[in-house]
Each structure stands twice: as C-alpha cells, then as structure tokens.
C-alpha positions in Angstrom: 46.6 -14.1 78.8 46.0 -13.2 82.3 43.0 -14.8 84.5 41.5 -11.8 84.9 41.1 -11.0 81.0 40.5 -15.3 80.4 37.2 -14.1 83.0 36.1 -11.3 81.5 36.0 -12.6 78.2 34.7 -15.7 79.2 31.9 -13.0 81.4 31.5 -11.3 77.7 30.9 -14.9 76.4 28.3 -15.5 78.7 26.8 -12.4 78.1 26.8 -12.5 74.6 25.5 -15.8 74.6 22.5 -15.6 76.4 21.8 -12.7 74.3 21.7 -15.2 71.4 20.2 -18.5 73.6 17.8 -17.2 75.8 15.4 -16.0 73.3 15.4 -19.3 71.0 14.8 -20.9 74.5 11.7 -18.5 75.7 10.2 -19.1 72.3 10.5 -23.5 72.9 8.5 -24.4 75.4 9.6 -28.4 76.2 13.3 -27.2 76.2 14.4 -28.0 79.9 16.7 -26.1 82.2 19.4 -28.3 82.6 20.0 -27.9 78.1 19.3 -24.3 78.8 22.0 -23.9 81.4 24.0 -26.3 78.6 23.4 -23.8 75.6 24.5 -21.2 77.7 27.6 -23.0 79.2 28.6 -24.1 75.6 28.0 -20.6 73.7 29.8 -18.9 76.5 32.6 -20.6 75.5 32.3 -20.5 71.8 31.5 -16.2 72.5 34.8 -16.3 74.6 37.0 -18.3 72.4 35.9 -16.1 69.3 36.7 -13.2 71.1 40.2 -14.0 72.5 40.8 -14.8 68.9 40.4 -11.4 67.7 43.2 -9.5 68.7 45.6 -12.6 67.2 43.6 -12.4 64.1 43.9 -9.0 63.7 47.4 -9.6 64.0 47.5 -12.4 61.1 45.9 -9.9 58.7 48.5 -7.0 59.7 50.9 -9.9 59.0 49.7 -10.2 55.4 49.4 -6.8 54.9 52.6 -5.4 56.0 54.6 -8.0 57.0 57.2 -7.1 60.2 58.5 -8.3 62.9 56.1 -7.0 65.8 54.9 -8.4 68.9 51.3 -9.9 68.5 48.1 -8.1 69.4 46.8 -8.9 73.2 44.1 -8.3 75.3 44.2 -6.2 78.0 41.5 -5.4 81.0 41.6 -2.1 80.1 40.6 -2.9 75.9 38.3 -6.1 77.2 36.2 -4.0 79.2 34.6 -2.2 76.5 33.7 -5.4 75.2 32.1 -6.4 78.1 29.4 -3.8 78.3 29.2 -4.8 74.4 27.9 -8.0 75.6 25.6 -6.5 78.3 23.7 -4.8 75.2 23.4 -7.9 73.4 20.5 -9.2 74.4 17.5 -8.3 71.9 15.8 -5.1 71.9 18.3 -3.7 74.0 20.0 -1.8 71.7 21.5 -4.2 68.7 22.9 -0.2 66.8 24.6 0.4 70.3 26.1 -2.9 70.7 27.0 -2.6 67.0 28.6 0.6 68.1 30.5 -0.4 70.9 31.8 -3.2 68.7 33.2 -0.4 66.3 34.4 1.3 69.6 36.1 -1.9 70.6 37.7 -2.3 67.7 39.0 0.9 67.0 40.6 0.3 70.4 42.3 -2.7 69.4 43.2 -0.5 66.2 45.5 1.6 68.1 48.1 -0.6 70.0 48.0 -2.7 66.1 49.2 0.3 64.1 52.1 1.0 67.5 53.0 -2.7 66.9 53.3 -2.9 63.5 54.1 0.2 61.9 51.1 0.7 59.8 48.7 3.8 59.8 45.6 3.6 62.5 43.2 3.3 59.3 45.1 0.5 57.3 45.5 -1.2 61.1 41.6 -0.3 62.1 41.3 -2.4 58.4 43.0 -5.2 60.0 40.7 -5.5 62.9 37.6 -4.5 60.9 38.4 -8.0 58.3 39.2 -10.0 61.0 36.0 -9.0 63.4 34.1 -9.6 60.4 35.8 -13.3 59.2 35.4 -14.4 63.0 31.5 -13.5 62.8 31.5 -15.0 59.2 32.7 -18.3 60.5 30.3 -18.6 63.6 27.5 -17.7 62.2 27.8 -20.4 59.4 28.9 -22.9 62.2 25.4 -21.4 63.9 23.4 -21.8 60.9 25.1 -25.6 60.4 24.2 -26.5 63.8 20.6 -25.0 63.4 20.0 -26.9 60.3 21.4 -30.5 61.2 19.1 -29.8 64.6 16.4 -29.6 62.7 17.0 -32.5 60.4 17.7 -34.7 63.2 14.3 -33.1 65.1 12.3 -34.1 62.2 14.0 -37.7 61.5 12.8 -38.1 65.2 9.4 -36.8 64.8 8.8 -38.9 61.6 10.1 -42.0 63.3 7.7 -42.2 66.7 
C-alpha cells in the first residue's frame, strides 16, 4: 500500500472517528482533552485499519465464492478518495443517508476492479464487497458495544467504591 493511500485512509479514520467520538465527548462533561485527543488518535486507527481491510476482505469472500487464482483487491487514491468525503459526512446530522450512500458508491467502486480480478459478474462481485463491508461493521460495532459496556462496569465499580 502506498503512503499516500496509508494517509488518506488513516485521514478517513480520523474523520470517521470523530464523527463517532466527538459527540459522546460533547455530551461528558469531566472528560479531558488530552483522552479526547486519545479517543480520537485510537479510533482513527481502528476506522483506518477496518477500512484497509476491506478491499482484502472482499477478496476472501470472492475467494470462497469462486475460487481463482487472481491478484488481490487494493486500494488505490483514486477508489480511497470517495471514501474520504464518506468520512467527511460522518459526523451526525450531516447527512448519515448520504454517507450511507457514498458507502454504497464506494463499494460499488471496489466492485468493479473485483469482478476484472476474479472473473465473476459485477453483481455476484458487488455481493462480495457488500458481505464483507457489512462483517467488518459487524465486528466493530460489537467490539464498540464490548468496550462501552466493560467502561461502564468498571465506571460504576469505581463510583460504588469511593
């Protein structure tokens, strides 16, 4: 992956994230800016990780679907930048159908060079991406919901104890 797709999917990252961070933040009122900055840092990275992961898990699913021997699915500046602006609309009460819709635009981007690299049709490829967009969401928003709940166990084992 080149250092300027690593950037702007770590800039999506960010984005995303503080789409998802900044509002839980506004809405706490002790939480101070050096853990803000942390969140942000930390989900930035978890945003950009999940979506550098999409392309190759698209390419897993095309695997088990029609199995071939076919270069693997990539990023490119020209398919990340989409997802950029996707980001950019994250942030609530923005536009959550539009950034739904440029996900779907995303993808169907990524659904293109998958159905060149692997022989199957743009639909059974645009499948591929669709399951694994979906599985990668799946999985961090139940690591999310995880990290939510054990933070509010161990805020209320605090509170109870002083």
């Amino acid at each position: 992956m080149s250092p300027s797709v690593t950037f702007l999917l770590l800039l999506a990252g960010l984005s995303e994230a503080a789409g998802r961070v900044l509002p839980l933040v506004s809405r706490r009122a002790g939480t101070s800016r050096p853990a803000t900055v942390l969140f942000l840092l930390a989900g930035a990275v978890l945003e950009g990780t999940v979506f550098a992961l999409w392309p190759p898990a698209a390419s897993i699913v095309a695997e088990l679907v029609r199995p071939a021997d076919a270069a693997a699915l990539a990023w490119t500046p020209g398919l990340v930048a989409p997802l950029l602006l996707a980001a950019v609309l994250a942030f609530p009460l923005l536009g959550p159908l539009l950034h739904l819709l440029l996900f779907v635009g995303v993808g169907a981007g990524l659904a293109a060079p998958l159905a060149a690299g692997t022989g199957l049709g743009w639909w059974a490829a645009a499948g591929c991406v669709a399951v694994a967009g979906v599985g990668l969401g799946a999985a961090v928003e139940a690591v999310r919901r995880l990290v939510v709940t054990l933070s509010a166990t161990e805020g209320g084992t605090r509170e109870a104890l002083t």
